[in-house]
N, C-alpha and C positions, 0 to 999 in steps of 0.2 A: 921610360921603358924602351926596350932594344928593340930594331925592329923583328930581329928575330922570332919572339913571343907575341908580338904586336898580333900578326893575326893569325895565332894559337889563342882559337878562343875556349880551349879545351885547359887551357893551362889552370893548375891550383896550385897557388904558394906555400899552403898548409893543411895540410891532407889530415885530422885528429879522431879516432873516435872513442868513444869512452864503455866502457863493461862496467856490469854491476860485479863490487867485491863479492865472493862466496863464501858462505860461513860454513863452516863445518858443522856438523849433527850434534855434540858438543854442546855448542853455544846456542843453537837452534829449539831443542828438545828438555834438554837434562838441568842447565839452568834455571828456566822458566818453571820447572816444575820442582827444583826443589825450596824457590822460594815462593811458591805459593802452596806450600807443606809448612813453611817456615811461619806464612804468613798468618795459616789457619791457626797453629798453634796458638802465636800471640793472642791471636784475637779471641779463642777459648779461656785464655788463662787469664784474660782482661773479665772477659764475662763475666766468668765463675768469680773470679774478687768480688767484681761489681755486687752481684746478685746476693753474694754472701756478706754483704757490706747493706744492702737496699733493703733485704728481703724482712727482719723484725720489724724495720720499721713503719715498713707497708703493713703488714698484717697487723701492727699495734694500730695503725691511722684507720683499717679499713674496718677490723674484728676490736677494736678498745685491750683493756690491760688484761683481757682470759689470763689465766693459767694455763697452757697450752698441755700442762703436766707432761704424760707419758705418750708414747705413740701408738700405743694398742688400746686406745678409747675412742669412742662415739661419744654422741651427743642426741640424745631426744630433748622431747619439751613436755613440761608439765606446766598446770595452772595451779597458780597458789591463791588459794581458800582467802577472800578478805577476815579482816578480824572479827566479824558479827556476822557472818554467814553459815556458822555451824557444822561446815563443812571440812572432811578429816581428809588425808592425804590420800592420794590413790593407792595404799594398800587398808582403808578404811577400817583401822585399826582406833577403837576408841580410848581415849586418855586413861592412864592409870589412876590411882587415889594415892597416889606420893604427893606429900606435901611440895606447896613451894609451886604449882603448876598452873598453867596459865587453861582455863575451861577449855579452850578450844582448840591450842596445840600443843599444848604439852608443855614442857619444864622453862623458863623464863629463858635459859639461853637460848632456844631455837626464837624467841623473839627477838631477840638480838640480834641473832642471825641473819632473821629477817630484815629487819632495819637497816642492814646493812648493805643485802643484795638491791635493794631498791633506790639506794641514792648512788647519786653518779659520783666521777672522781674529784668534783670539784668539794663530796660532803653534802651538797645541796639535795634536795628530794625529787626526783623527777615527776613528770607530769604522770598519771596514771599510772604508777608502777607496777601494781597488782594486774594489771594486763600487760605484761611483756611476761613470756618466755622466759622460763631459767632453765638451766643446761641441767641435765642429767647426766654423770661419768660414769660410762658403766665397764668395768677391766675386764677383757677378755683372757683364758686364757687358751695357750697352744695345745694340742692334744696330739700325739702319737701315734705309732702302730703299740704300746702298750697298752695304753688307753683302750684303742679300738677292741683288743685282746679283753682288758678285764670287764666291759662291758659284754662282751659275748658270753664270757665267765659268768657274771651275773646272770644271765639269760638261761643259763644251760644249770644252774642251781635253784633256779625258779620254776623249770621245767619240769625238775625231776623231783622238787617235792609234789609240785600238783598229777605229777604222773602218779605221785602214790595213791589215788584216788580213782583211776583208769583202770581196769581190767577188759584183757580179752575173753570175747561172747564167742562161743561156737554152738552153732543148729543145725540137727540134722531134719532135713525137710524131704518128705519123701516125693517123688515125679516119675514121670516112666519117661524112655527113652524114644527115640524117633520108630521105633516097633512098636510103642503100647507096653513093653517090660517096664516091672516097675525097677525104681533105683533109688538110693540115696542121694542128696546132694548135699555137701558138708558145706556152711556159711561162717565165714570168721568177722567178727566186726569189733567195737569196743561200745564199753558202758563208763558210765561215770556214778560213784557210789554217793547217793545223797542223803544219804541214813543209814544211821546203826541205833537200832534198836536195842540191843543189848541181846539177843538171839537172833537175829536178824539183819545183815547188811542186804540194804533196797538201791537195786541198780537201776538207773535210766538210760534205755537203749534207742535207737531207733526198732518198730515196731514189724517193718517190714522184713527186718531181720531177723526173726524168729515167731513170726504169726505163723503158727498151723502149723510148729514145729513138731516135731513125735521126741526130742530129746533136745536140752538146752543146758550148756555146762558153761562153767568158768574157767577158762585156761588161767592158772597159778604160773607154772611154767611149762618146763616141756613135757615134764613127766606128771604134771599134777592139773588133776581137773577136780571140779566137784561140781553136782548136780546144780542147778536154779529152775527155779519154776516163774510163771510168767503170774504176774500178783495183780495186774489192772492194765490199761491202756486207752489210749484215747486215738480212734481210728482215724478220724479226720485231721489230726496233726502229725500222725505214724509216730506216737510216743507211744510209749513202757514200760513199766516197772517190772524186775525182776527180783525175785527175790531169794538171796542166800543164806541155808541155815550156819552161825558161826561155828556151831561145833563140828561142821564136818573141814573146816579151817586148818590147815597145819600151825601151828604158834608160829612158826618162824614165819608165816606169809602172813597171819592174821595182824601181827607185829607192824609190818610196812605198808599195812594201808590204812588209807584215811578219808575223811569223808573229806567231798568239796565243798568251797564256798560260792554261794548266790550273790552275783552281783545286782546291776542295775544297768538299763539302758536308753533310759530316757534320756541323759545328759551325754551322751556318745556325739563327739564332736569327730568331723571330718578328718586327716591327717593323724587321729590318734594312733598310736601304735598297738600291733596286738599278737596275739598269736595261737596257732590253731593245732590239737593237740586230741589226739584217738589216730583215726586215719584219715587224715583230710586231704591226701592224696590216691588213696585206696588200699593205700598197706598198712598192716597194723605196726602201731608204737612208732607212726611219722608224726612229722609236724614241719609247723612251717614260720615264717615270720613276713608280717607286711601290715599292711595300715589299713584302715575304713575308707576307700574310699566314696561311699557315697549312703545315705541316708535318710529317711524321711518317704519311703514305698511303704504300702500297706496292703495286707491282703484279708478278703473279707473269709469269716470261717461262719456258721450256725452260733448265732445269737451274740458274735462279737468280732472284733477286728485284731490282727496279730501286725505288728512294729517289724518291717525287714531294715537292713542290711548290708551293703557288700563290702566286699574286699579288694584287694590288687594281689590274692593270693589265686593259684590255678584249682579249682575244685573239678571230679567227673564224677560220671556215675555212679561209679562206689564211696566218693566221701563220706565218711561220718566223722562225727566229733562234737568237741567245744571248741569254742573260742573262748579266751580269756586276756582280761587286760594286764597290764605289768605288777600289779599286787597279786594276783594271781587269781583273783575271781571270775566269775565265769558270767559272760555276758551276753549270749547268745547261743545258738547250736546251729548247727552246718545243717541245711535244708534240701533233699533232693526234689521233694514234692511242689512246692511252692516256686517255682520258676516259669514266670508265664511272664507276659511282656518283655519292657526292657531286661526282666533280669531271665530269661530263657539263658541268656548267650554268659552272664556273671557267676559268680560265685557270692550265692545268696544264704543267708544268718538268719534267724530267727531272733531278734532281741528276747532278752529271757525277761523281761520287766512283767509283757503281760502273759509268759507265759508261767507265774509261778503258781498262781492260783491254780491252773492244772495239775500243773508239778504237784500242790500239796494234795486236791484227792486223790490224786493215785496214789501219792507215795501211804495217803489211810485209808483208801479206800472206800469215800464220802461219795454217795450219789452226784452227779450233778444232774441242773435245771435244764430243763430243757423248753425252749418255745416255740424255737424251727420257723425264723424268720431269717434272710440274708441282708444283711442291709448294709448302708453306707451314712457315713458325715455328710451332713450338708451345708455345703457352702455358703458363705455369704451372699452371693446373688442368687441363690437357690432359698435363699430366706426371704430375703424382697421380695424374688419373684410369685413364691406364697402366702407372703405376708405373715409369718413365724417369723420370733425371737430364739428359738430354740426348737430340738427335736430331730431323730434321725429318718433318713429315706429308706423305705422298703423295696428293692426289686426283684427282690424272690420269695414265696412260701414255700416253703416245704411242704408237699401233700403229705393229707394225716396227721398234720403237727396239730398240736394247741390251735398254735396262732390261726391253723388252716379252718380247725373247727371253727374257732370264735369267731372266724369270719372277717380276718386281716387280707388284704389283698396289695399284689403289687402293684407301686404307686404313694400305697401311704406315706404319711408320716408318722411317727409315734414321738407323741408331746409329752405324752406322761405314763409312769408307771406306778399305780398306786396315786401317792402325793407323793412324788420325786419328779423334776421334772428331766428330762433327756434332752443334754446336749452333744451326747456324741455315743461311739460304741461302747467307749471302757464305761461311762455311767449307765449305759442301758443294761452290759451284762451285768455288773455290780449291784444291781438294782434287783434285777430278776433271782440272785443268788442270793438275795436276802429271806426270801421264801424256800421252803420244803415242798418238796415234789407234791403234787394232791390239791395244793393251794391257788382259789381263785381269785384273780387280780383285774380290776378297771385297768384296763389300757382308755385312754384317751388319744383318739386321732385326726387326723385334718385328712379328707380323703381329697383328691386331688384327678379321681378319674373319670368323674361324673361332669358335667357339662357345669357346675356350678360346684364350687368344694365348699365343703363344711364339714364341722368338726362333732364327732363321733366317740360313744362311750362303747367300748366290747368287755365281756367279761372271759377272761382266759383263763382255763385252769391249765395251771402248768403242769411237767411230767416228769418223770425222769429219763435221764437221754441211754437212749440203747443203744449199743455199742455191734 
C-alpha cells in the first residue's frame, strides 16, 4: 500500500449497500387473495365429494339397513304385545272373526311380519326382541293458504247452522232516571232454543236479562218480534226459560230454526278447541274462536257444586252465550256471576254436564229439592284427618232451611243419605233429588265441632226450593 493512503485511516475500498426490492400492490394484495378463493373452493368441492361418498355408509354403520324412505317422516316408538300377553296394539282394536287369524293379532301375515322385524341381518333372532323399539312412519303432509281458507269454511258453516238455534231476547225493564222519573230501559241479549214442544219453542236465557221485565219479545229480524213470556228460572245460577208460542212464528222464520244440542263436559281436555257463539263479546250475533284453556275450578251453589271452565277467548260484562265444541254441541255457557278468585280476572264457562238436570226442570217445570246446605268435597287428608272413608264437608246452613231445622250445623260431614252413601256433591244432590218435596230422610253425620266428634243420625224433611 502507497504511502499516500497509508495513514488515511478513513480510507474504504468498497463502499456497498444493499435495499430491499419493492413489490408493487399487485403482487402484494391481489394474488394472495385470489388463491386463497381458489383454495377455498377446492377444498369445498373435495368436501362435498367426500361427504357424499362417506355419508350412507355411516348412517348404515351407525342407524343398520332402515329404510330411510321419504324425507317428510318421523319416527316414534311403540311396544309390541309378546305372543301370550293378550295385549292389542295401541289403537286397542280387537281381532275380527275372519278366518285364518291368529287370537291375538290378527291375520297370520302380520306374524310374519313380526318375525321378521325381530331378527337381525344376519336372519338370526336377537336377544330380547320384544323389548326393542320399532319405528312408527307417520307422512306428513304440507298445507297451504287453501287449506287454512277451507278450514275456516268449515268453521263458518258450523257456525251458522248452530246459529239456527240462537235468537235475540229484548226486555223492556222499567227504572227512573237520576230525578226519580220513571223510564224504560231496552235489554238486548240472546237465548238458545232447547225445545219444541210442538206449540211451544223454550228459550234459555241468562235470567238477569229479563227478571222483572214488564215486556220480553224475540227479535226475528228487524221488523219482526213476537211476545215470550218468562216459563221458570233458577236464581242462583241467573238461568231461564222463556217460552214462545209457535203460532205467533212467521213460517218463513219458524222454518230456519232449530233446537240445540246438549253436550258434555266432563271429558273437556285442555288445548281443545271451541267456540263461543250469542254475544260473547257484548254484541248480538258475535262469536269468537279459541281454546280451553284451563279446567278443573269449582264453585259451590245450595245443595251442590257446578264444574267451571276458561278460555283464551276476551269476555266483559255484557257477555252472554254458549260455547260449543267442533261438532257443534254445546258444552258450557258463558258465566258473568260466578267469577270470584282466580277466575275474577278470566273468562269463565259454566260446564253444562252438571248443569242439565237444571236445564230439564225448568225447561218442565218439576219442583226442585231443596235442603239449603253449602258444602264442599273432601279431600283425602281431610278424610284421615277425620277418620272417614267417604262423605262431604258442610260450611254453610242456610237459615230456615231443612237442613237448618233438623239441626245440621257447620262443620259436619254428611256420610249418608238415606242408605246411599256421599262421596262428593254430584252424589249428595243426586241422592236428595231422588225424593219429593214433603219427604223425610235420615241424614247420617260425623260432627266434627264438639271437643270429641261423633257420628250422628238427623231426620230432614226436605222442601221445595223457592225461587
Amino acid at each position: 500500500m502507497s504511502d499516500i493512503f497509508k495513514d488515511n485511516k478513513d480510507f474504504v475500498f468498497i463502499k456497498e449497500q444493499i435495499r430491499p426490492k419493492r413489490r408493487n400492490l399487485l403482487n402484494k394484495f391481489v394474488f394472495p387473495f385470489i388463491m386463497m378463493v381458489l383454495m377455498a373452493i377446492v377444498f369445498g368441492l373435495v368436501a362435498a365429494v367426500t361427504f357424499c361418498i362417506a355419508e350412507p355408509r355411516l348412517y348404515k354403520l351407525l342407524h343398520g339397513e332402515e329404510d330411510t324412505g321419504k324425507n317428510n317422516t318421523f319416527q316414534t316408538t311403540t311396544q309390541i304385545p309378546s305372543n301370550n300377553s293378550g295385549v292389542y296394539d295401541n289403537k286397542q282394536e280387537e281381532p275380527d272373526d275372519e278366518p285364518n287369524q291368529n287370537p291375538v293379532y290378527g291375520q297370520k301375515d302380520e306374524d310374519k311380519d313380526l318375525d321378521e322385524n325381530v331378527r337381525g341381518d344376519n336372519g338370526q333372532a336377537e336377544e330380547n326382541p320384544v323389548d326393542e323399539p320399532q319405528p312408527i312412519k307417520v307422512e306428513t303432509i304440507d298445507a297451504d293458504i287453501d287449506d287454512y281458507l277451507a278450514i275456516h269454511n268449515d268453521l263458518k258453516k258450523l257456525t251458522y247452522e248452530i246459529g239456527k238455534s240462537i235468537l235475540s231476547v229484548s226486555s223492556i225493564i222499567q227504572g227512573k232516571d237520576w230525578f226519580g222519573n220513571p223510564v224504560e230501559k231496552k235489554i238486548y241479549t240472546t237465548g238458545v232454543v232447547l225445545e219444541n214442544s210442538g206449540n211451544q219453542l223454550k228459550v234459555l236465557v241468562s235470567l238477569d236479562r229479563v227478571k222483572n221485565a214488564s215486556s220480553i219479545k224475540i227479535e226475528l229480524n228487524d221488523n219482526t218480534s213476537v211476545d215470550a213470556v218468562l216459563l221458570d228460572y233458577e236464581d242462583e245460577l241467573n238461568l231461564a226459560v222463556l217460552a214462545v208460542n209457535i203460532a205467533d212464528i212467521p213460517v218463513v222464520a219458524y222454518n230456519n230454526i232449530t233446537v240445540a244440542t246438549l253436550g258434555e263436559s266432563y271429558t273437556l281436555t285442555v288445548g281443545s278447541p271451541v267456540i263461543a257463539l250469542g254475544n260473547p263479546n257484548g254484541y248480538i250475533s258475535s262469536m269468537d274462536i279459541g281454546i280451553i284453556t284451563s279446567k278443573g275450578s269449582t264453585v259451590s251453589v245450595t245443595d251442590n257444586e257446578l264444574d267451571l271452565f276458561n278460555t283464551n277467548m276476551i269476555f266483559n260484562s255484557e257477555s252472554d252465550g254458549i260455547i260449543v265444541n267442533l261438532k257443534g254441541e254445546i258444552i258450557g255457557l258463558i258465566t258473568r256471576t260466578f267469577k270470584m278468585g282466580l277466575n275474577k280476572e278470566l273468562s269463565t264457562v259454566i260446564g253444562i254436564s252438571k248443569l242439565k238436570s237444571y236445564i230439564e226442570r225448568m225447561l218442565s217445570q218439576t219442583s226442585r229439592i231443596y235442603c239449603g246446605v253449602i258444602a264442599e268435597n273432601l279431600p283425602q287428608t281431610a278424610m284421615t284427618e277425620y277418620n272417614v272413608i267417604n262423605g262431604i264437608y258442610v260450611y254453610e246452613v242456610i237459615k230456615d232451611s231443612p237442613a237448618f231445622k233438623a239441626g245440621l250445623k257447620s262443620g259436619d260431614i254428611i256420610l249418608n243419605v238415606g242408605d246411599r252413601n256421599i262421596y262428593n256433591m254430584n252424589s249428595f244432590y243426586s241422592a236428595i233429588s231422588e225424593y219429593t218435596p214433603g219427604s223425610e230422610v235420615t241424614f247420617k253425620i260425623k260432627r266434627t265441632t264438639g271437643s270429641v266428634d261423633k257420628e250422628l243420625e238427623l231426620k230432614v224433611m226436605l222442601d221445595v226450593k223457592q225461587q
